[in-house]
N, C-alpha and C positions, 0 to 999 in steps of 0.2 A: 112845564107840562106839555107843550107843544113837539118842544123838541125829541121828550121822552116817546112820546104818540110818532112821530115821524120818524125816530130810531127803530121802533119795535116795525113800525111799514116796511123799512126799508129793508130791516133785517129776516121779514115774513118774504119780501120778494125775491130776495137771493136765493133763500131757501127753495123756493116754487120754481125758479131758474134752473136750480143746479139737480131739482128731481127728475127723472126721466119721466113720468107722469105727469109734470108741468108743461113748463116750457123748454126742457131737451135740451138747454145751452151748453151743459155738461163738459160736453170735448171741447166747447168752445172754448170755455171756462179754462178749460186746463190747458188746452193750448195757447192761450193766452200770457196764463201763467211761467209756461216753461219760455215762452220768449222774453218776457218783462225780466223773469230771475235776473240776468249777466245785468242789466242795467238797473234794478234796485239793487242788485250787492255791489253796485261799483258808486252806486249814489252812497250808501251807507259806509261803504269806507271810506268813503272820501269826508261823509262828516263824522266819521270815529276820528280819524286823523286832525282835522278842525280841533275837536271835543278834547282832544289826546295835548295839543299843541296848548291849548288856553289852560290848560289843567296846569301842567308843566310852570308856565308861565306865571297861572294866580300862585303856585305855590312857591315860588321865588320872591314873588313878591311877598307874600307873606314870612317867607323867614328874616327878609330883609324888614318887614314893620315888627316881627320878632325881636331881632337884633337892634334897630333902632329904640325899644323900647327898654330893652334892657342896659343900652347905654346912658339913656334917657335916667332912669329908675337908678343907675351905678353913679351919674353926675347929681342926683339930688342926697345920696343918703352920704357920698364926700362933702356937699356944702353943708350937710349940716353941724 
């Protein structure tokens, strides 16, 4: 509940920030914004690449506990 009350605050003060009847941050706001851009899209593709790289890899793995399984499954139905 706390937290819901301290989201709806914080999300009431951005708001008040960014009206020009508030507090006028406005250009600040956005020049802000256009400087941070190059260095959040260079953060986020560096962990799409991460994200890209573990993907690749669980899914190797996975065809290999695939394939294990089905040797597995192919050596029990010869013994029997």
């Amino acid at each position: 509940m706390v937290t819901l009350i301290v989201g709806i605050l914080l999300i009431a003060f951005c708001v008040v920030a960014c009206l020009p009847f508030g507090l006028g941050w406005g250009p600040e706001i956005i020049a802000c914004l256009k400087g941070c851009s190059p260095v959040l899209a260079a953060f986020l593709g560096i962990i799409s690449v991460f994200i890209g790289f573990a993907d690749i890899k669980d899914k190797k793995e996975a065809r290999k506990e695939e394939l294990a399984a089905r040797q597995a499954e192919a050596e029990g139905k010869q013994g029997e």
